[in-house]
Short mmCIF file of the C-alpha atoms (twelve columns), coordinates in Angstrom:
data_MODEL
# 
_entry.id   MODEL 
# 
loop_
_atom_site.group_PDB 
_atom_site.id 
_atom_site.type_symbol 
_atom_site.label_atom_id 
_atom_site.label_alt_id 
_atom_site.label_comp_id 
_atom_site.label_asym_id 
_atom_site.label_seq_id 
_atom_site.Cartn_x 
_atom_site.Cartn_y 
_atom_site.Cartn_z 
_atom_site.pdbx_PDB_model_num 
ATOM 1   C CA . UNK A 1   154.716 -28.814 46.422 1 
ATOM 2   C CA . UNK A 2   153.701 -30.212 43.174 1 
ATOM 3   C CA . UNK A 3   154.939 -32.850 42.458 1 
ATOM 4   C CA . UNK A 4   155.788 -34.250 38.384 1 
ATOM 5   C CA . UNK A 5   156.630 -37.630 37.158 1 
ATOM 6   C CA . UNK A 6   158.524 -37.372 33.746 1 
ATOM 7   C CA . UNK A 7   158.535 -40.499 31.512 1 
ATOM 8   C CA . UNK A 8   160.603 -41.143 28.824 1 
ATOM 9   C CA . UNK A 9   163.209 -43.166 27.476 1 
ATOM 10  C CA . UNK A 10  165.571 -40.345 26.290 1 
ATOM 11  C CA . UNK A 11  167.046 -39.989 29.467 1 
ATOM 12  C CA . UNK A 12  168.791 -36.225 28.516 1 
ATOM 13  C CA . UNK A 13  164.827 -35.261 27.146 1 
ATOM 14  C CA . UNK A 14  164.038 -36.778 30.403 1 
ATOM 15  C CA . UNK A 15  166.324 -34.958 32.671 1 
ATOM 16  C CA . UNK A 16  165.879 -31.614 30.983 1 
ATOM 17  C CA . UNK A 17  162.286 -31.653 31.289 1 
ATOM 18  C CA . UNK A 18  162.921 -32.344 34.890 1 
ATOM 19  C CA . UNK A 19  165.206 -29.768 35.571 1 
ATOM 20  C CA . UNK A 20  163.095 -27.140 33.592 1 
ATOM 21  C CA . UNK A 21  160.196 -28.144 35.814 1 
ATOM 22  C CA . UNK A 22  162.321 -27.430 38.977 1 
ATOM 23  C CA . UNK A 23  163.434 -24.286 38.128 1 
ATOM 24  C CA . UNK A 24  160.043 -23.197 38.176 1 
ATOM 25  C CA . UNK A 25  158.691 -24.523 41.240 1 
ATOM 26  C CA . UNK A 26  157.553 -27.745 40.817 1 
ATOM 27  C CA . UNK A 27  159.225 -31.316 41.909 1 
ATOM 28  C CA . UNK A 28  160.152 -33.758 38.922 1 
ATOM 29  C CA . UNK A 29  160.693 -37.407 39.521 1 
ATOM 30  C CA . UNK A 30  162.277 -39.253 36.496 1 
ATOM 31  C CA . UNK A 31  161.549 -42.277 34.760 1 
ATOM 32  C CA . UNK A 32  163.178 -43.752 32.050 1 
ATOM 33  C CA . UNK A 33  160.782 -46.754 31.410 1 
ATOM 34  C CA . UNK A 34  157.330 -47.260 31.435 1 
ATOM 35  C CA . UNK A 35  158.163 -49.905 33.736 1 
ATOM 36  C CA . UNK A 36  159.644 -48.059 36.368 1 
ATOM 37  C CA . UNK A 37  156.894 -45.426 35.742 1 
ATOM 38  C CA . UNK A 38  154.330 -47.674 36.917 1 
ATOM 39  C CA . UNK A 39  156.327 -48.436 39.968 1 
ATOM 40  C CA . UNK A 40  157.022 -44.944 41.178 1 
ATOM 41  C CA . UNK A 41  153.479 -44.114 40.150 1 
ATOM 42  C CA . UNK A 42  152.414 -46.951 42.434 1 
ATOM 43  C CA . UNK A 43  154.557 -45.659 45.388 1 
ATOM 44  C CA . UNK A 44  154.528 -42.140 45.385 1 
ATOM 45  C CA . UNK A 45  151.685 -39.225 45.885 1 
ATOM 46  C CA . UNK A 46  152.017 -36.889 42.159 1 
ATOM 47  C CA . UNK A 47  149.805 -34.316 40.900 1 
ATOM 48  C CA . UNK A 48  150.538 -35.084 37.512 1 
ATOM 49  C CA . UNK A 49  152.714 -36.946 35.008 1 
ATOM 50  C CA . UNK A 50  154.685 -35.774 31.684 1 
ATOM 51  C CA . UNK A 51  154.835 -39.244 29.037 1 
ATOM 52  C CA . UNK A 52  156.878 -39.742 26.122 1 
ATOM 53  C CA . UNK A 53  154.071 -41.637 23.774 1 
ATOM 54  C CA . UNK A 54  156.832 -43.951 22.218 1 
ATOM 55  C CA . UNK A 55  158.850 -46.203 24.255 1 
ATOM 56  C CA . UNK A 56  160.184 -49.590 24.087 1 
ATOM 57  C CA . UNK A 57  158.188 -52.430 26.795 1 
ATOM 58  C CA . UNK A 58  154.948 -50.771 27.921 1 
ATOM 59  C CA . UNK A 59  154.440 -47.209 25.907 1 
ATOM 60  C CA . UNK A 60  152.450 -44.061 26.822 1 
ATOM 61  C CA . UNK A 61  149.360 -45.554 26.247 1 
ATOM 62  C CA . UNK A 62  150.374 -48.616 28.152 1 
ATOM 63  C CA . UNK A 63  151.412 -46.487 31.179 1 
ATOM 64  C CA . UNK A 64  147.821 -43.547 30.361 1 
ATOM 65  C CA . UNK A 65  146.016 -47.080 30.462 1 
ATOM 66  C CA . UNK A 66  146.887 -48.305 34.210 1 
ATOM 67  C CA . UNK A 67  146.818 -44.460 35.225 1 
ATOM 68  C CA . UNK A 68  143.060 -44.991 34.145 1 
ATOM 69  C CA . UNK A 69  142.406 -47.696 35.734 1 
ATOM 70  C CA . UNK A 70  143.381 -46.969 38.823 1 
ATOM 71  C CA . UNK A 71  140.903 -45.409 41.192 1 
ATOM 72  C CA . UNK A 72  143.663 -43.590 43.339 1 
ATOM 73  C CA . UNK A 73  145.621 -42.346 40.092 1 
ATOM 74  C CA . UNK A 74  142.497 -41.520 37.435 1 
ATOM 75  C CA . UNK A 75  142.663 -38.494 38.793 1 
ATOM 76  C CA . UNK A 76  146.235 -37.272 37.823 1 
ATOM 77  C CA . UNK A 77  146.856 -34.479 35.164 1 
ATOM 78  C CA . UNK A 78  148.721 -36.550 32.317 1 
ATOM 79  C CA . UNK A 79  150.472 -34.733 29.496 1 
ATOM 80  C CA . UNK A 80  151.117 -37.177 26.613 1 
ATOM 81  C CA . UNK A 81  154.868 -35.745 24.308 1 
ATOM 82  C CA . UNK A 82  155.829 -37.289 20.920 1 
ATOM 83  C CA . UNK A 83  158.390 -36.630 18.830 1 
ATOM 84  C CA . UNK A 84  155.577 -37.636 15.921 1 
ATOM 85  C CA . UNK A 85  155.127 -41.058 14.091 1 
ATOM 86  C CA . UNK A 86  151.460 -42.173 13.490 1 
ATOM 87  C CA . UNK A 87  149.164 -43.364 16.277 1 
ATOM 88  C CA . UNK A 88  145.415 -42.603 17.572 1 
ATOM 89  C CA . UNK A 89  144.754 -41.369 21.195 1 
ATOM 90  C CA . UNK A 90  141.575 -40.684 22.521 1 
ATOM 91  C CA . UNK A 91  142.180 -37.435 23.733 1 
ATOM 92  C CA . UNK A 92  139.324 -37.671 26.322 1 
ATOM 93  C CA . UNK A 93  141.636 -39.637 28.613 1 
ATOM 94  C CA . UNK A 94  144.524 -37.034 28.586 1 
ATOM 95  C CA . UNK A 95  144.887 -33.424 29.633 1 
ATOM 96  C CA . UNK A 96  146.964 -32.204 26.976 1 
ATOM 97  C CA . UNK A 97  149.058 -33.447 24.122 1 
ATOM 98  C CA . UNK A 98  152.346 -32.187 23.082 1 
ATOM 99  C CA . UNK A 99  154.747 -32.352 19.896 1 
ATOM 100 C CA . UNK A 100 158.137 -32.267 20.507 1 
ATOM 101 C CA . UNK A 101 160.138 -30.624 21.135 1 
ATOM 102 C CA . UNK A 102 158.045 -28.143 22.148 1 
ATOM 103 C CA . UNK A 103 158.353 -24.249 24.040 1 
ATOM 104 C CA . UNK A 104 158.225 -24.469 27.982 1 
ATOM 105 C CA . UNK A 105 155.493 -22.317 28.472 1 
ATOM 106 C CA . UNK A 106 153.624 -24.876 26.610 1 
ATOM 107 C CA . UNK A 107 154.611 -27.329 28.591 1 
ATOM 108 C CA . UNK A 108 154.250 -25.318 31.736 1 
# 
């Protein structure tokens, strides 16, 4: 099974996301911090993780950053969501970047 790490600090944008991804055959694991992102990242074997761009602490980019730069993880598909705000991301180091809220078969 494939499993999903969703990251963001809106817990209900969070959770939804989640649930959406379950309903369609996938696993979702929740985070609610970058902090706690980088610990289940650290613990657990994903395929891929969904990342709010702004969050208080350690960000999107923060969290993209160590996914990088770690051999075992540089691998993983990583979806970047924002609700918008200004900010530059090298696009080279994601797989796809979304604006929320956006339609699930964008997502998906």
């Amino acid at each position: 099974m494939v499993r999903i790490l969703v990251v963001d600090d809106n817990r209900d944008f969070a959770e939804n996301v989640a649930e959406l991804l379950d309903l369609e055959g996938y696993e979702a694991v929740v985070a609610n911090s970058g902090a706690v992102a980088l610990d289940i990242l650290k613990s657990n074997d994903l395929q891929g993780v969904i990342c709010d761009y702004h969050m208080p602490g350690i960000n999107g980019i923060d969290v993209l950053n160590e996914i990088r730069a770690d051999a075992q993880m540089s691998a993983l598909l990583f979806v970047m969501v924002s609700a918008g705000g200004n900010f530059t991301i090298h696009e080279d180091h994601i797989t796809r970047f979304l604006t929320k809220p956006m339609p699930l078969e964008e997502l998906l």
